[in-house]
C-alpha positions as CSV (number, residue, x, y, z in Angstrom):
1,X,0.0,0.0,0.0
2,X,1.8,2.4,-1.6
3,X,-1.0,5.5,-1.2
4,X,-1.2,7.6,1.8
5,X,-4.3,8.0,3.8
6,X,-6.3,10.6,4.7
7,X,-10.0,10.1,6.9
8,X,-12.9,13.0,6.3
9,X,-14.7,13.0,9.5
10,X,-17.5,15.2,10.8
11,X,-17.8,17.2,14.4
12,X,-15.7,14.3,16.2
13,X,-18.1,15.5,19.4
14,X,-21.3,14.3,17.4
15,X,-20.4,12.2,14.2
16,X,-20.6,8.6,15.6
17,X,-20.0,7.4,12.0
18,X,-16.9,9.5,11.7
19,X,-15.7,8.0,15.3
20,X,-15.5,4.3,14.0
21,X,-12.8,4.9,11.4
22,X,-10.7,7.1,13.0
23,X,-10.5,4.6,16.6
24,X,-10.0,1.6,14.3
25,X,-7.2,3.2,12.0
26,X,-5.7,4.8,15.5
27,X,-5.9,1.6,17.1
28,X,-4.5,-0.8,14.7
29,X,-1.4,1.8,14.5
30,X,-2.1,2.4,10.7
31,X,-0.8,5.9,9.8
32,X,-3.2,8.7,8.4
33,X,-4.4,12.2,8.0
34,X,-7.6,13.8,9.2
35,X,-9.1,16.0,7.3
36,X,-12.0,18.0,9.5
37,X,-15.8,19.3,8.1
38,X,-17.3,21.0,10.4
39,X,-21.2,20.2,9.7
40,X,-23.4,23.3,8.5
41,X,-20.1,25.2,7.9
42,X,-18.9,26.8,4.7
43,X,-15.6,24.4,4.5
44,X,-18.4,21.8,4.5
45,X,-20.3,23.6,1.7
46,X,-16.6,24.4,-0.3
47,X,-15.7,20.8,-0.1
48,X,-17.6,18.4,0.8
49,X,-18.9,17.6,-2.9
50,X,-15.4,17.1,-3.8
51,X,-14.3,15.3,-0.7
52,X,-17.6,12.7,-0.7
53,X,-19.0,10.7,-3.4
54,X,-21.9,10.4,-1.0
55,X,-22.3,13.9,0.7
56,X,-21.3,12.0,3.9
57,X,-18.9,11.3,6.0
58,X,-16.2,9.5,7.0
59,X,-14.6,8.8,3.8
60,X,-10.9,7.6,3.3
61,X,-9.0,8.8,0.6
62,X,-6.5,6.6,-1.0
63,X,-3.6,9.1,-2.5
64,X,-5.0,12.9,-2.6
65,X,-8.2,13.3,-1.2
66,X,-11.0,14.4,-4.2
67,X,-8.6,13.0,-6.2
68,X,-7.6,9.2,-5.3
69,X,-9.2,6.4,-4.6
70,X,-12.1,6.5,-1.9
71,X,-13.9,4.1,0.0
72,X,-17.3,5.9,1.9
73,X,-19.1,4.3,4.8
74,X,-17.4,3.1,8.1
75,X,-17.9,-0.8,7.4
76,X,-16.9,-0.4,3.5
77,X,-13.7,1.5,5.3
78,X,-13.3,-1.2,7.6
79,X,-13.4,-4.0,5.0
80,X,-11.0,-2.1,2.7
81,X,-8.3,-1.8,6.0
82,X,-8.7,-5.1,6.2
83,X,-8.0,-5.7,2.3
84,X,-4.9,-3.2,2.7
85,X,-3.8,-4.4,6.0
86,X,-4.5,-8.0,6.4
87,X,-1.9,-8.1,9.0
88,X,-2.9,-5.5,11.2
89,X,-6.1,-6.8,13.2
90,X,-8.8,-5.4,11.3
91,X,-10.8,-8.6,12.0
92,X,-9.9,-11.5,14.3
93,X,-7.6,-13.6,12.2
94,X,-9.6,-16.9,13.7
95,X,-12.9,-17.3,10.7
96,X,-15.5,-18.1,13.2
97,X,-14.7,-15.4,15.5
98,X,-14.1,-13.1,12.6
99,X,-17.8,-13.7,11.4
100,X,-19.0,-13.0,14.9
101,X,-17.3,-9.6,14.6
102,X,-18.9,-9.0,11.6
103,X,-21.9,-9.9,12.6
104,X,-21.8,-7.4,15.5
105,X,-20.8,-4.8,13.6
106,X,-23.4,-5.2,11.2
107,X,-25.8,-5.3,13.8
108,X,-24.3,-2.2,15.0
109,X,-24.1,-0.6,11.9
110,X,-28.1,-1.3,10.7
111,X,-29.7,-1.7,13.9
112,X,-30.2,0.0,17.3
113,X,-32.0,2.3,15.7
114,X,-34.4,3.9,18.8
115,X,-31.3,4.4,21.2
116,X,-29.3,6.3,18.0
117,X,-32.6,8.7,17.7
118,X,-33.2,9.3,22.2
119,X,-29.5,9.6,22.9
120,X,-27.3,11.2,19.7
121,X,-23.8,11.2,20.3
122,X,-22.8,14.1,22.2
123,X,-19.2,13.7,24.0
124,X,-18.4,17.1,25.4
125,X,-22.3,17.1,27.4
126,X,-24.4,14.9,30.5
127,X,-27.9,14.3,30.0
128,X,-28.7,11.7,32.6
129,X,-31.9,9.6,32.2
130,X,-33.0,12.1,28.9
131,X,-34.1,9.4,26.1
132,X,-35.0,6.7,27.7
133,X,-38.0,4.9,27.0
134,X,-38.9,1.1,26.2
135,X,-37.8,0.8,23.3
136,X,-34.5,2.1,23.7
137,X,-34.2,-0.3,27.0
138,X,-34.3,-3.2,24.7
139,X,-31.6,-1.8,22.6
140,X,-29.6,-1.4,25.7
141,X,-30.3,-4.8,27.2
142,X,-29.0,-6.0,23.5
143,X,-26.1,-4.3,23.4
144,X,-25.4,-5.7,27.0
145,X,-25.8,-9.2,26.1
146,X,-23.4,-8.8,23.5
147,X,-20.7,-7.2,25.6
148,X,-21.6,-10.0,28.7
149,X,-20.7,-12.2,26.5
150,X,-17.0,-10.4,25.4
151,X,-13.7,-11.6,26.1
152,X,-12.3,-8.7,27.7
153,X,-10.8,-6.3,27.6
154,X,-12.1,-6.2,23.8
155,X,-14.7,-8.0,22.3
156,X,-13.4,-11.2,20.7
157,X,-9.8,-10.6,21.5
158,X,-7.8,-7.5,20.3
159,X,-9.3,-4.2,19.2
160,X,-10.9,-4.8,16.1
161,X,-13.1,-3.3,13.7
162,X,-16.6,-5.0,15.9
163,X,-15.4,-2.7,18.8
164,X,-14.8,0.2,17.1
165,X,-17.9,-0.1,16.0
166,X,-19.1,0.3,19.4
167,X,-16.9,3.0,20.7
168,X,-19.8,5.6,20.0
169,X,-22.0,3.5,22.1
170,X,-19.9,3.5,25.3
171,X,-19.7,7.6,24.8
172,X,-23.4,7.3,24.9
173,X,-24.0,5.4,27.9
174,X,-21.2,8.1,29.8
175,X,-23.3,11.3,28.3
176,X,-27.2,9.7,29.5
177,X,-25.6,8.0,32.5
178,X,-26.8,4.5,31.8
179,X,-26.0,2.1,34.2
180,X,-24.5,-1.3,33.0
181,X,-23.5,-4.3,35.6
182,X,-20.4,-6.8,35.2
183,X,-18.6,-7.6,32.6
184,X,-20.8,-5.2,30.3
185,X,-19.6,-2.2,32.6
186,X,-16.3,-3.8,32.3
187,X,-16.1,-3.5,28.7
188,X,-17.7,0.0,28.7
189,X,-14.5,1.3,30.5
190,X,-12.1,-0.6,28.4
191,X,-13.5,0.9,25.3
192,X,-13.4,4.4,27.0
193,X,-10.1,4.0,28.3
194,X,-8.3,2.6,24.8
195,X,-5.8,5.0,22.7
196,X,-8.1,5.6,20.2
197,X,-11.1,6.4,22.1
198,X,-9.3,8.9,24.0
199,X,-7.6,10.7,22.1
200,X,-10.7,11.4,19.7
201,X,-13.0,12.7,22.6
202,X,-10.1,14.7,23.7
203,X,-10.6,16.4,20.5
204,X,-14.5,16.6,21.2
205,X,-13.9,18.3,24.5
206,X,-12.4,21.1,22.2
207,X,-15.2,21.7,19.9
208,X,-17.2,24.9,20.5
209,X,-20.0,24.6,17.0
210,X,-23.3,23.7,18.4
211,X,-25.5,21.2,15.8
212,X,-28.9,21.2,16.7
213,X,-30.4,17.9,14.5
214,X,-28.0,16.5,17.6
215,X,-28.9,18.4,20.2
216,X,-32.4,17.8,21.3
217,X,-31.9,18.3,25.2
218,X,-30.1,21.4,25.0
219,X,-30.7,25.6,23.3
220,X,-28.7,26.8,21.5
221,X,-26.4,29.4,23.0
222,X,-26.9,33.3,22.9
């Protein structure tokens, strides 16, 4: 792999999508750039045409971004790392437990659906108890079952693309203050406490832009 990388990520306080990417590469030790659109900014109107096939983010960029090779949506990104770098982790090198970590991240990356609408991503702030209702208590009881059942400190051994994946998640569960028991709590403050993790809501803590489509417990301010 001959091309350098660069990621296009969102508001790294809100853009779960953006957050998968950016832990796995940072975990795995696989060197890239970042290259930051601020949502409803004018560097996101300037660019984001030419930086996104889509009009989404993440994107990596093979070579120059707008101009290389690009790969859009977090587990197309994470299956062409894993083309690129079949030596560095991206899944579980065991088959059966590398179909179970597909098979979470899909689940992840389809499902869940009422807990990602009641509790948006939102690193920097603490809403405890907003968002909860039944529906989002059976996504949570899922998502606990499936982290039960890890072999910590990472689901299915190393950090892999499954638990970056789930890295927005664990952000979540800090910002509503949901409570988890065991080994599911366990796993929460592995996840928190990797390289990746911290160093991207380090860079959340910084951000000042206010999005309101992922704000819904909070004015805007002024």
């Amino acid at each position: 792999m001959n091309d350098s990388l660069t990621l296009v990520v969102g508001n790294k306080n809100y853009s779960s999508w953006s957050m998968r990417p950016w832990v796995l590469l940072r975990g795995r030790g696989i060197p890239f750039q970042e290259r930051v659109l601020k949502f409803e900014s004018q560097d996101w109107r300037d660019h984001i045409a030419r930086l996104s096939p889509s009009g989404l983010v993440p994107v990596l960029w093979e070579g120059e971004p707008g101009k290389g090779f690009a790969t859009w949506d977090t587990l197309a990104i994470a299956e062409r790392l894993h083309e690129l770098f079949p030596d560095r982790g991206i899944w579980p090198a065991d088959p059966r437990l590398r179909a179970q970590a597909r098979s979470a991240a899909a689940e992840m990356h389809s499902g869940f659906r009422a807990l990602r609408g009641a509790m948006p991503m939102n690193i920097r702030s603490s809403h405890p108890g907003k968002g909860m209702n039944p529906d989002v208590a059976k996504d949570i009881a899922r998502i606990s079952a499936l982290w039960t059942a890890a072999t910590l400190p990472f689901l299915f051994g190393d950090f892999c693309a499954a638990n970056a994946f789930y890295a927005p998640v664990a952000t979540r569960f800090a910002t509503y203050d949901v409570t988890l028991k065991g080994s599911a709590r366990d796993y929460q403050g592995a996840l928190l406490d990797s390289s990746g993790v911290k160093a991207w809501s380090a860079d959340a803590l910084k951000e000042t832009e206010f999005y309101g489509e992922d704000e819904p417990y909070a004015s805007a301010p002024g």
